[in-house]
C-alpha positions in Angstrom: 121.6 -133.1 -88.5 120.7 -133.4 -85.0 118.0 -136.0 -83.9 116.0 -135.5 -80.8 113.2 -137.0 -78.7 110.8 -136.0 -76.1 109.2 -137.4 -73.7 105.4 -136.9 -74.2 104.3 -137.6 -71.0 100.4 -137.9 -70.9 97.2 -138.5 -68.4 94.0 -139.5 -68.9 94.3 -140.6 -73.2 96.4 -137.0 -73.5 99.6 -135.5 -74.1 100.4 -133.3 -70.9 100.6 -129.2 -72.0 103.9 -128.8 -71.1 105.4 -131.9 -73.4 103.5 -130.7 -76.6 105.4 -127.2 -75.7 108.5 -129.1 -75.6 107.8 -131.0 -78.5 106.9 -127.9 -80.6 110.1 -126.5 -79.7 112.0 -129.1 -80.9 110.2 -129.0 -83.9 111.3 -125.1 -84.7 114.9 -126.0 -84.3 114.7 -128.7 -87.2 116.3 -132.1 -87.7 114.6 -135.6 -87.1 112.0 -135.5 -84.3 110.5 -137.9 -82.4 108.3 -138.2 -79.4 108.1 -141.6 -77.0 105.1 -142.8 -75.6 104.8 -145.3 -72.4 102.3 -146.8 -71.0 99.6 -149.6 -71.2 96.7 -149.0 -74.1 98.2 -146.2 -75.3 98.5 -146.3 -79.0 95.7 -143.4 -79.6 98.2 -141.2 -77.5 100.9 -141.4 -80.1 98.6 -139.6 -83.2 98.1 -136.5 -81.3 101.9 -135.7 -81.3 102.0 -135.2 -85.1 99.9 -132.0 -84.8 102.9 -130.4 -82.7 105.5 -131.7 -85.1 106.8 -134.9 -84.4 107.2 -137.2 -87.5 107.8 -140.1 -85.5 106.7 -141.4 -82.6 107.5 -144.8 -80.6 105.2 -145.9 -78.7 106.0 -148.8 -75.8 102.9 -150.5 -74.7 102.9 -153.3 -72.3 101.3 -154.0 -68.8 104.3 -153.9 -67.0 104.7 -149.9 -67.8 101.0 -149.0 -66.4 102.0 -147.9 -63.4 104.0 -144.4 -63.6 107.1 -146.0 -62.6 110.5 -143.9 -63.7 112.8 -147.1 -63.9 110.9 -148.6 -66.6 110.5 -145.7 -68.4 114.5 -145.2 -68.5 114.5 -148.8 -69.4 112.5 -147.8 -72.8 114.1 -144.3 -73.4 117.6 -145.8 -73.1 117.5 -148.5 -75.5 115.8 -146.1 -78.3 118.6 -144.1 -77.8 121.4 -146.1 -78.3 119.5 -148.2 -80.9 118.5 -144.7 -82.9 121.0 -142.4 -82.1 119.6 -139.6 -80.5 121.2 -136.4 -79.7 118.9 -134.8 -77.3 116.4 -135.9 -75.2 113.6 -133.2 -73.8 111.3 -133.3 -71.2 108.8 -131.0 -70.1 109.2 -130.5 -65.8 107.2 -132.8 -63.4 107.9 -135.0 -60.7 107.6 -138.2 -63.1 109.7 -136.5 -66.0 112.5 -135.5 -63.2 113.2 -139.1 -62.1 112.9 -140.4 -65.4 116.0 -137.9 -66.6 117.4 -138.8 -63.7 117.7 -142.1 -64.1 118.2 -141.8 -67.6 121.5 -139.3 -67.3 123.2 -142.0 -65.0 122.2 -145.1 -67.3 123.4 -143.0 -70.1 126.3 -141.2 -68.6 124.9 -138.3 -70.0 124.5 -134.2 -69.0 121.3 -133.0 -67.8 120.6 -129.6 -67.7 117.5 -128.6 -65.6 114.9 -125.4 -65.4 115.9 -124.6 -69.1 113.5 -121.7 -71.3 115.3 -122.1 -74.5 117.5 -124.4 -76.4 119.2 -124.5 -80.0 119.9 -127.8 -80.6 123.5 -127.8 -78.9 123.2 -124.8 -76.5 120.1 -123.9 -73.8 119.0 -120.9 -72.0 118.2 -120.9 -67.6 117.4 -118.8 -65.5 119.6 -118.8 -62.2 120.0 -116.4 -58.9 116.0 -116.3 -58.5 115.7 -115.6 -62.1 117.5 -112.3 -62.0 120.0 -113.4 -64.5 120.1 -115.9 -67.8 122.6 -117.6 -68.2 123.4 -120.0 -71.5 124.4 -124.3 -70.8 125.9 -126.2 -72.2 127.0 -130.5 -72.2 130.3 -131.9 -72.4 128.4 -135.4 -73.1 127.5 -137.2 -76.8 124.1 -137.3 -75.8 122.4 -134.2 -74.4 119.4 -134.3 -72.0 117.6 -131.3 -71.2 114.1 -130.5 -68.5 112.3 -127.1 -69.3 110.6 -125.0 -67.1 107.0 -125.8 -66.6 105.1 -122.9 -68.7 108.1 -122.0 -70.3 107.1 -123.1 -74.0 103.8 -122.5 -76.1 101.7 -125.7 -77.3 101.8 -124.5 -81.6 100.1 -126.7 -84.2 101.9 -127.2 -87.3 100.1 -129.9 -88.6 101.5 -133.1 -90.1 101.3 -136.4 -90.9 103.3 -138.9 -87.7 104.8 -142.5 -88.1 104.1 -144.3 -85.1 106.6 -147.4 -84.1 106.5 -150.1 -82.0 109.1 -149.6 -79.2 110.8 -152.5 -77.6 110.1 -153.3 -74.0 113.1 -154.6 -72.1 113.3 -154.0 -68.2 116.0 -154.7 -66.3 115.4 -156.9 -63.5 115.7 -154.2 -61.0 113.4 -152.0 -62.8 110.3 -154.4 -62.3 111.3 -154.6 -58.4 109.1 -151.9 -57.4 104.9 -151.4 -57.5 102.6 -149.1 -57.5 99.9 -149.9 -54.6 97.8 -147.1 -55.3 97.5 -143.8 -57.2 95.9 -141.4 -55.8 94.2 -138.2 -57.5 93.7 -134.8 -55.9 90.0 -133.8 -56.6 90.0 -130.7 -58.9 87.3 -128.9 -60.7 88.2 -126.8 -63.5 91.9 -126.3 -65.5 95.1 -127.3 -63.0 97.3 -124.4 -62.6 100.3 -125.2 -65.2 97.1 -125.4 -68.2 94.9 -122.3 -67.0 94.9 -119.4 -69.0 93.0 -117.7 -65.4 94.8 -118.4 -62.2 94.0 -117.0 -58.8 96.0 -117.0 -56.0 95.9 -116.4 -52.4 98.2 -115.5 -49.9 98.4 -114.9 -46.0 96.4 -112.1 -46.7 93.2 -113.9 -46.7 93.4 -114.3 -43.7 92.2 -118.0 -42.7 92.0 -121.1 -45.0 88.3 -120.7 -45.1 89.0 -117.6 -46.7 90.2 -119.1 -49.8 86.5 -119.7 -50.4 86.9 -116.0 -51.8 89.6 -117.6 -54.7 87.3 -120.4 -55.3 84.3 -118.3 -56.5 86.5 -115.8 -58.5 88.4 -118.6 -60.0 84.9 -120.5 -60.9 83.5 -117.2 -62.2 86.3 -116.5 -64.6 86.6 -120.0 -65.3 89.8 -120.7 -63.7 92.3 -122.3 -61.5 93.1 -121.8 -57.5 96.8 -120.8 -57.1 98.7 -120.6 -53.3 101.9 -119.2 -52.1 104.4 -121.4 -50.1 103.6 -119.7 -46.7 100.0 -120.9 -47.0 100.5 -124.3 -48.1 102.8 -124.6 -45.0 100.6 -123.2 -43.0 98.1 -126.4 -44.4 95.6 -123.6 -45.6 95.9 -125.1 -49.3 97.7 -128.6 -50.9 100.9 -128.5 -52.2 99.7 -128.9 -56.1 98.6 -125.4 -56.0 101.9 -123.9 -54.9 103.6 -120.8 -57.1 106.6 -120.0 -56.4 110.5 -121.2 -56.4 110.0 -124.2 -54.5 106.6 -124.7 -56.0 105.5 -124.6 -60.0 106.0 -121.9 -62.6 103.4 -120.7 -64.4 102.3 -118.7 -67.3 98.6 -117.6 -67.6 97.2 -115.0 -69.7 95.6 -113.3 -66.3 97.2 -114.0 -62.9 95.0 -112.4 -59.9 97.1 -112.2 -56.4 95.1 -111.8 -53.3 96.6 -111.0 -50.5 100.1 -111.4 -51.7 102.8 -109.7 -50.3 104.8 -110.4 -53.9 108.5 -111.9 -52.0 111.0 -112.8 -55.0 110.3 -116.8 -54.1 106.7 -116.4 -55.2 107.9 -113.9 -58.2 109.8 -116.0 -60.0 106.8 -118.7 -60.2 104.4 -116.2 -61.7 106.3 -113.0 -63.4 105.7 -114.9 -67.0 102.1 -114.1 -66.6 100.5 -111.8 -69.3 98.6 -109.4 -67.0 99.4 -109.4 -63.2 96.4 -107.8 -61.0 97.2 -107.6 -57.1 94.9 -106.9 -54.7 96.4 -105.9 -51.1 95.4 -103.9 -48.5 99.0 -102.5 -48.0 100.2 -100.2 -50.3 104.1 -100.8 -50.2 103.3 -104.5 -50.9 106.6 -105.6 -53.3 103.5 -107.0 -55.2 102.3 -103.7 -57.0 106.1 -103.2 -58.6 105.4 -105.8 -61.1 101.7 -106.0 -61.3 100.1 -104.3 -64.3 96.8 -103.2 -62.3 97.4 -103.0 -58.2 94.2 -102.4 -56.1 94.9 -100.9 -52.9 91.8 -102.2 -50.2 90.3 -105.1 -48.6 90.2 -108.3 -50.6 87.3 -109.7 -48.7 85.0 -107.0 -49.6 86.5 -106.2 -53.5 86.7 -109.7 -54.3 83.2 -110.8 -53.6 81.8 -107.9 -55.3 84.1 -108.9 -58.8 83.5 -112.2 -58.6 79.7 -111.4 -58.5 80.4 -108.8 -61.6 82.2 -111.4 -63.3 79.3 -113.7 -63.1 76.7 -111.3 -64.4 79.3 -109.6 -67.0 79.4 -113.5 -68.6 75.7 -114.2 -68.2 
């Protein structure tokens, strides 16, 4: 029976979206799971996991791990599996989760398979070619580690009682060489993109970065998040956190609104998981109103203020 962990990854006293999907997955394939927590103060972390399935969960707590440092984080991970023989080891996609599989493939000599949507318990499931093909992975290693697509899984409650462990701490002395100066946080009001269940984006088509003013106040109204292609955040119109797209995040909302979005495969493949797709664009052949459920053909900056002011009086 296989045994797996994931790395549940968390921010502010919570377990990030994407790593309760992860975990929840593991959970419906069966066998021993476990979920690893790291950090400083962050025993009340580890209780939250047993809703989502895991029956145990280690937590490493120590100063030195405050920081969110990758080496000492493979420092942890490594030793738990070698000392409880894990199978598979899961992480749900972001920058800290990337260099901590990394890190953790080469310590361990082990396979990593990247951008997955499904997974077995031996085999996994990723898209490739711009998503226009799924292809099934594989690992020719003992130990199998595996990142999945941001938005890929559903967060599911199952209830259930969790053990939580003490995990050793023992970092290598090259692990404690670097330091974190300083952290800083992008100020954001409202749900970030990969945890909205509203996103609205904006493309060139706005026009100007003032313009995404006009996202702002739908987003707000609907009680959403402000999404941006890559050619804007290039442009500087928009930070890079907000980026959709194939060199930007994936996401998954139950409404995604595109203004101004021409629809180019890049920015597709970030945002065709979406439950309802509504484009707005003033030009009809936009590749856009293919794969949208509801297109509007006119002017965003007249239409949008106008819905965002229905919105408002719609929800009181």
């Amino acid at each position: 029976m296989a045994k797996t962990l994931v790395f549940l990854e968390h921010h502010d006293g919570a377990i990030q979206k994407g790593a309760l999907g992860v975990l929840s997955k593991a959970a419906q394939i069966g066998g021993e799971v476990a979920g690893v927590v790291i950090g400083s103060g962050v025993g009340s972390v580890a209780e939250q996991a047993g809703k989502y399935g895991a029956a145990t969960v280690h937590v490493a707590d120590d100063e030195r791990l405050a920081a969110p440092l990758p080496q000492p984080r493979v420092d942890v991970i490594a030793k738990l599996v070698r000392d409880e023989g894990y199978d598979n080891v899961l992480f749900a996609q972001s920058v800290l989760a990337s260099d901590v599989a990394a890190g953790l493939a080469a310590r361990l000599d082990a396979g990593l398979n990247w951008g997955l949507v499904d997974f077995d318990g031996e085999k996994g499931k990723a898209p490739q070619l711009q998503d226009t093909v799924i292809v099934e992975v594989g690992w020719a290693s003992p130990v199998r580690l595996g990142i999945f697509r941001a938005g890929a899984l559903d967060a599911t409650e199952t209830g259930g009682a969790v053990e939580v462990k003490d995990a050793a701490v023992e970092l290598e002395d090259f692990s404690t060489q670097a330091e974190m100066l300083e952290q800083a946080h992008a100020e954001q009001q409202g749900p970030s993109i990969e945890d909205a269940d509203v996103i609205v984006a904006g493309g060139r088509g706005l026009g100007e970065p003032e313009k995404f003013a006009l996202a702002e106040e739908l987003a707000k109204a609907l009680g959403g998040a402000v999404a941006a292609t890559r050619a804007v955040v290039d442009a500087g119109w928009y930070p890079y956190s907000a980026q959709v797209g194939q060199t930007g995040k994936t996401v998954s909302p139950k409404l995604y609104i595109a203004l101004g979005i021409s629809g180019a495969i890049q920015h597709k493949v970030g945002m065709q998981g979406s439950n309802v797709i509504v484009a707005i664009n003033k030009d009809p052949n936009a590749p856009i109103f293919e794969f949208s459920d509801l297109g509007v053909v006119g002017d965003l900056h007249e239409i949008v203020p106008k819905l965002s002011e229905l919105v408002r009086a719609r929800r009181g």
